[in-house]
N, C-alpha and C positions, 0 to 999 in steps of 0.2 A: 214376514208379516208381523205387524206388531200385535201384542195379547194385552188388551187391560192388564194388570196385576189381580185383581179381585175375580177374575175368570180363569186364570191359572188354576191348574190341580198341583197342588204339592203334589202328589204322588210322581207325577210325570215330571216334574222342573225342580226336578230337586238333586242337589249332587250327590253319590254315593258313599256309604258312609261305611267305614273298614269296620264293619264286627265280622267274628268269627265265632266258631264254636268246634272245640274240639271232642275227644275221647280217649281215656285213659280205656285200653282193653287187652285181654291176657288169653293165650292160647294155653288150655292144661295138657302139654306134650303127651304125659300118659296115653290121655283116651280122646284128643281132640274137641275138648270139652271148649267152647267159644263164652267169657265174660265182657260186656261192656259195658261204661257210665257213659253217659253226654255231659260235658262240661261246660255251661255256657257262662263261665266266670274264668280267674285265673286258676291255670294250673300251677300250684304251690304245696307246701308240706302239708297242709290242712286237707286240702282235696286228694293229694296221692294219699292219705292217709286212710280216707272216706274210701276208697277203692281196693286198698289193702286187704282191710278189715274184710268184706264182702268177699275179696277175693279168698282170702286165707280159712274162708269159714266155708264156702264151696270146696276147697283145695284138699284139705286135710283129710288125710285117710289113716287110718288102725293101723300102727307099727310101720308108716311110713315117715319121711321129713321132704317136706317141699321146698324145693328153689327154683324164687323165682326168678329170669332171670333180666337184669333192668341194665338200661344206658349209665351215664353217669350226670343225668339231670339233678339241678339241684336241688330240688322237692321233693329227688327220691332219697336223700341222703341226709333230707333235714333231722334236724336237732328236734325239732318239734313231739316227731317219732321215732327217736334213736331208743328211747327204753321202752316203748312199747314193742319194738323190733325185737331189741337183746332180750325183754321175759318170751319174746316167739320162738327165739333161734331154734331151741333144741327140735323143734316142730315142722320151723316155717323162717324160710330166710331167704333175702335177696343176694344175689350175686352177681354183682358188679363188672359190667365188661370194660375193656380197655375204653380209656378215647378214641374217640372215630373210628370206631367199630360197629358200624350200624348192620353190616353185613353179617354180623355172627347171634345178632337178636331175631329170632322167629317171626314176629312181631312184625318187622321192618316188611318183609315178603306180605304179609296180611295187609298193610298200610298200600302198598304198590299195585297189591291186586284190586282191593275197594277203588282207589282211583280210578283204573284200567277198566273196572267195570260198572263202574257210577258216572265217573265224571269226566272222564276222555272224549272232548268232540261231542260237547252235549253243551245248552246253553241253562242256566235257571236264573232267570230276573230276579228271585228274591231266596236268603239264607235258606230260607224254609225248603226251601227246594232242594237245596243242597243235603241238609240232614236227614229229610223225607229219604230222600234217593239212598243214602249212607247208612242210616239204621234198617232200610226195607232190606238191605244186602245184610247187615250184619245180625237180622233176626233169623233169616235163612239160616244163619252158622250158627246159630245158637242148638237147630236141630242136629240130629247126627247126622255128618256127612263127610264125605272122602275128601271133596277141595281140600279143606283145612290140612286135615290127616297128610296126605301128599305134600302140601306145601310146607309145611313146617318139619318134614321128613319123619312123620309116625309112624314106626312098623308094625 
């Protein structure tokens, strides 16, 4: 059936358009403590930098040093934050796993379960839908709770 043009809804005749929206987010293994940003820009040394900071200022505890422990993406290893990193070390420092070692990051199990339990065999028309779903899961971890604890193997 033909549609005038001028009776068309963009909304419905329109092609879809690839945005995304990620999250830099950190399990504190200690105490299963849950931190995350939404990133709806690129993630780069600017942005892993903005999540650091937040993160490190949560993290830090009296007569401890935190590591944390990251892929080897390249935002996490910029030059941007290389001396803000080295004045942290003695406090607060990343630790770098091998390439393609995703299996040995915490992180990765957290990443597989939010899928499994957001968006496996579920439809959502629009982004909104997606992150709605994804931070309603990852506000839950931010209380105390055993999932985490268990999956990231905290005793």
């Amino acid at each position: 059936m033909w549609i005038p043009p001028e009776l068309k809804d963009p909304v419905v005749y329109h092609h879809p358009t690839r945005k995304s929206v990620g999250s830099f987010a950190a399990v504190r293994l200690r105490d299963g403590k849950f931190l995350f940003r939404r990133e709806t820009g690129r993630f780069n040394g600017e942005t892993f930098w903005e999540f650091l900071k937040v993160f490190r200022e949560v993290s830090v505890a009296p007569g401890r040093r935190v590591m944390a422990i990251s892929d080897n993406a390249q935002y996490h290893r910029s030059k941007l934050h290389l001396e803000w990193r080295d004045y942290h070390a003695p406090r607060f420092g990343l630790d770098f796993l091998p390439p393609y070692s995703p299996d040995l990051n915490p992180i990765e199990r957290v990443w597989k379960l939010t899928r499994r339990l957001c968006l496996h065999n579920r439809y959502f028309g629009l982004l909104d839908g997606v992150v709605a779903a994804v931070e309603d899961q990852f506000a839950e971890w931010t209380k105390p709770n055993d999932a985490l604890r268990r999956l990231c193997a905290i005793t």
